[in-house]
mmCIF file of the C-alpha atoms, coordinates in Angstrom:
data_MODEL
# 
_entry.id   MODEL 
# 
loop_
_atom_site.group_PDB 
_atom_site.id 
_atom_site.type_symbol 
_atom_site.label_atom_id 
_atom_site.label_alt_id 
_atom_site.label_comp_id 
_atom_site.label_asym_id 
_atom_site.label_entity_id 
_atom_site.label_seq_id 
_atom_site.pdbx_PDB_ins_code 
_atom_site.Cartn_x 
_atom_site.Cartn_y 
_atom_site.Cartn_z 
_atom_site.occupancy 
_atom_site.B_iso_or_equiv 
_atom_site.pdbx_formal_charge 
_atom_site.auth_seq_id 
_atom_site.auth_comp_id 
_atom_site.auth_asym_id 
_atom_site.auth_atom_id 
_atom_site.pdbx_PDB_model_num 
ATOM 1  C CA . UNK A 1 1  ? 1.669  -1.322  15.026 1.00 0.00 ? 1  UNK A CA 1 
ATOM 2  C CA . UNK A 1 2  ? -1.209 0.895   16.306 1.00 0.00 ? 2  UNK A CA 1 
ATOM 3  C CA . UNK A 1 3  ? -3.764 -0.829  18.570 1.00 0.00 ? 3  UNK A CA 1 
ATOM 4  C CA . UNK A 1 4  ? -6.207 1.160   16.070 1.00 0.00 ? 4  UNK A CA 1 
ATOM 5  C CA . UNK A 1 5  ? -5.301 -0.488  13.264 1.00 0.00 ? 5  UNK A CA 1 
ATOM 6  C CA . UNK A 1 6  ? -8.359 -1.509  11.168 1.00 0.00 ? 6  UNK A CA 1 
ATOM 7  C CA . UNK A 1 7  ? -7.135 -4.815  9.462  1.00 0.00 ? 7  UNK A CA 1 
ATOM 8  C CA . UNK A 1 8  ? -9.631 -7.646  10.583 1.00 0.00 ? 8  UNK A CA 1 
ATOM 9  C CA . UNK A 1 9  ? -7.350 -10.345 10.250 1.00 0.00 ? 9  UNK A CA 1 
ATOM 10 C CA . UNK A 1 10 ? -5.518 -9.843  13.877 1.00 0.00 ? 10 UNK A CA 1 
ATOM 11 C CA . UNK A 1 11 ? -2.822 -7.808  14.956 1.00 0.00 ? 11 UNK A CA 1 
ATOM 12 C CA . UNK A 1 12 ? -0.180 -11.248 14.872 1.00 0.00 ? 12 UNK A CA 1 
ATOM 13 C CA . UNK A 1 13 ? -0.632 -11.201 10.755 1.00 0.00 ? 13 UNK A CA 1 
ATOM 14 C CA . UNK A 1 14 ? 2.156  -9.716  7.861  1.00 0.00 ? 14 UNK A CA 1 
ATOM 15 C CA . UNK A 1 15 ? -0.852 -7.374  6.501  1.00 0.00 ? 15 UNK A CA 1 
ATOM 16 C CA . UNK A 1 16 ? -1.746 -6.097  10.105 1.00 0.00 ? 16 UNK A CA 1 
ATOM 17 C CA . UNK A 1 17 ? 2.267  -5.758  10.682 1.00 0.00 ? 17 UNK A CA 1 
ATOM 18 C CA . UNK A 1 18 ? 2.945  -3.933  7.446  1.00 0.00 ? 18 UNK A CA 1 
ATOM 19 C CA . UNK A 1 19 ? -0.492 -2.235  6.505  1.00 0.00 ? 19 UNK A CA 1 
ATOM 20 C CA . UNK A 1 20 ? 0.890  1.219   7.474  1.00 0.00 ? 20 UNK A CA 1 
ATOM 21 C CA . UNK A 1 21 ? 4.261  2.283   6.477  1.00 0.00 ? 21 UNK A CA 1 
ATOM 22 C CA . UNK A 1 22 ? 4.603  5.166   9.272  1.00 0.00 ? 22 UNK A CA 1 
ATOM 23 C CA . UNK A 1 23 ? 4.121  2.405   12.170 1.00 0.00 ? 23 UNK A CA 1 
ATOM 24 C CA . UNK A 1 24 ? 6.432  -0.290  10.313 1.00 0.00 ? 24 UNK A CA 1 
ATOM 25 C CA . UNK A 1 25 ? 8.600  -2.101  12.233 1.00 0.00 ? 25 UNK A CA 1 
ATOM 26 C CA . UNK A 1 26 ? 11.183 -3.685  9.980  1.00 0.00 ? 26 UNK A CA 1 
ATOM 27 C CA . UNK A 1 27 ? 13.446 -5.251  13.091 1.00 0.00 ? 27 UNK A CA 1 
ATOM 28 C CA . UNK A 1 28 ? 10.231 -6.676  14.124 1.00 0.00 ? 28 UNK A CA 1 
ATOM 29 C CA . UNK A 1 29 ? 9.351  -8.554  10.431 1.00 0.00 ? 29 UNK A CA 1 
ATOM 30 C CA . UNK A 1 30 ? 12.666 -9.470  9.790  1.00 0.00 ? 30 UNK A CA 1 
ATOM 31 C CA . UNK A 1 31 ? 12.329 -12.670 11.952 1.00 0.00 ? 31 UNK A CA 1 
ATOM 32 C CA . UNK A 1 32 ? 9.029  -13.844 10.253 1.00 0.00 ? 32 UNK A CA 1 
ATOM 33 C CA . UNK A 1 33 ? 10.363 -13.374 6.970  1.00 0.00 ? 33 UNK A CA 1 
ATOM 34 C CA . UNK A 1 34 ? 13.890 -14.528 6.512  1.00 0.00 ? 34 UNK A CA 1 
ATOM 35 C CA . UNK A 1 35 ? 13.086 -17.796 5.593  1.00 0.00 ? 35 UNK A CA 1 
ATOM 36 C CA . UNK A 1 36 ? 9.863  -17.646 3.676  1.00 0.00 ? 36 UNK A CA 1 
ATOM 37 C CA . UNK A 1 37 ? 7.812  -21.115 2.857  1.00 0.00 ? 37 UNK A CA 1 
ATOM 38 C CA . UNK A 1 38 ? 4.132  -19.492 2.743  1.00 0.00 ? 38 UNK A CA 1 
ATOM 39 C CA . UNK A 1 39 ? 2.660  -17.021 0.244  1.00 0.00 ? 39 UNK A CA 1 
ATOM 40 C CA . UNK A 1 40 ? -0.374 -15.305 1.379  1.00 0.00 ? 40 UNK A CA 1 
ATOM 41 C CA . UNK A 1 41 ? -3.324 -15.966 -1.498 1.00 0.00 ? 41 UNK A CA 1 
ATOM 42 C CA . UNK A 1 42 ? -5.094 -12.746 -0.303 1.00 0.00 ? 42 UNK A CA 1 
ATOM 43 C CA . UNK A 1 43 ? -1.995 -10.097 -0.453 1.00 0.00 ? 43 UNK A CA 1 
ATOM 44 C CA . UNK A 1 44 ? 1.393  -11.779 -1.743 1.00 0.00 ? 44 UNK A CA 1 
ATOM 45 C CA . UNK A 1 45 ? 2.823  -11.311 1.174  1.00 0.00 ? 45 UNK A CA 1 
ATOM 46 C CA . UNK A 1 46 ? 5.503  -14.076 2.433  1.00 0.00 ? 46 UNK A CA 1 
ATOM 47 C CA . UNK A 1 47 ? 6.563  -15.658 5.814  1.00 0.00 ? 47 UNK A CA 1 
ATOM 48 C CA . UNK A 1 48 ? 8.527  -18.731 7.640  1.00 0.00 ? 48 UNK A CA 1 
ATOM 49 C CA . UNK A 1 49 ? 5.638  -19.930 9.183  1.00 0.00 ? 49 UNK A CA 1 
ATOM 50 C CA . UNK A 1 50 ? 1.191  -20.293 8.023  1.00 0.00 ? 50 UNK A CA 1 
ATOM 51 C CA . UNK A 1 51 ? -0.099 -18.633 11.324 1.00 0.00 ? 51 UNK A CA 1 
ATOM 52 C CA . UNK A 1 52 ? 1.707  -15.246 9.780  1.00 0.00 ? 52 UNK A CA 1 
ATOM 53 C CA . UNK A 1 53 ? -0.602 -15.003 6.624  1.00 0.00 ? 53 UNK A CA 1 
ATOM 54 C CA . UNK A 1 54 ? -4.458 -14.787 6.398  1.00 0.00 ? 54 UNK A CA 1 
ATOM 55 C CA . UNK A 1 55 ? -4.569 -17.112 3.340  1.00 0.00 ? 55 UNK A CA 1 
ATOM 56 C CA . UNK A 1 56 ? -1.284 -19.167 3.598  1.00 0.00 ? 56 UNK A CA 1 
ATOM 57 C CA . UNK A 1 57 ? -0.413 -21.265 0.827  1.00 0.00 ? 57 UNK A CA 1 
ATOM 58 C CA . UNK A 1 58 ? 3.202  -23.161 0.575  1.00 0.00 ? 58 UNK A CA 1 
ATOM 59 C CA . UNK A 1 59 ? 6.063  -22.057 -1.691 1.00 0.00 ? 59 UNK A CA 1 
ATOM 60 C CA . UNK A 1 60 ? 7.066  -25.150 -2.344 1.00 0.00 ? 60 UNK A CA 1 
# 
């Protein structure tokens, strides 16, 4: 990810990680996602742990 990146939510979150599809690092999101219990309210996005997501909200 691009220290320019314009998401306000911090550089640690999935939408900062996967805003822009020419700086993705897959490799990088694999580990925060292969075991997903939170669902972000705000984008859909998924991860293993809350501190990933903006709005997290359990799976389960």
């Amino acid at each position: 990810m691009s220290s320019d990146s314009k998401c306000c939510c911090g550089p640690d979150k999935m939408c900062a990680l996967t805003c822009c599809p020419c700086d993705l690092d897959i490799e990088k999101i694999k580990p925060l996602v292969n075991n997903p219990q939170f669902i972000c309210k705000a984008c859909g996005r998924v991860a293993n742990e809350e501190k990933s997501l903006c709005q997290p909200e359990p799976l389960k």
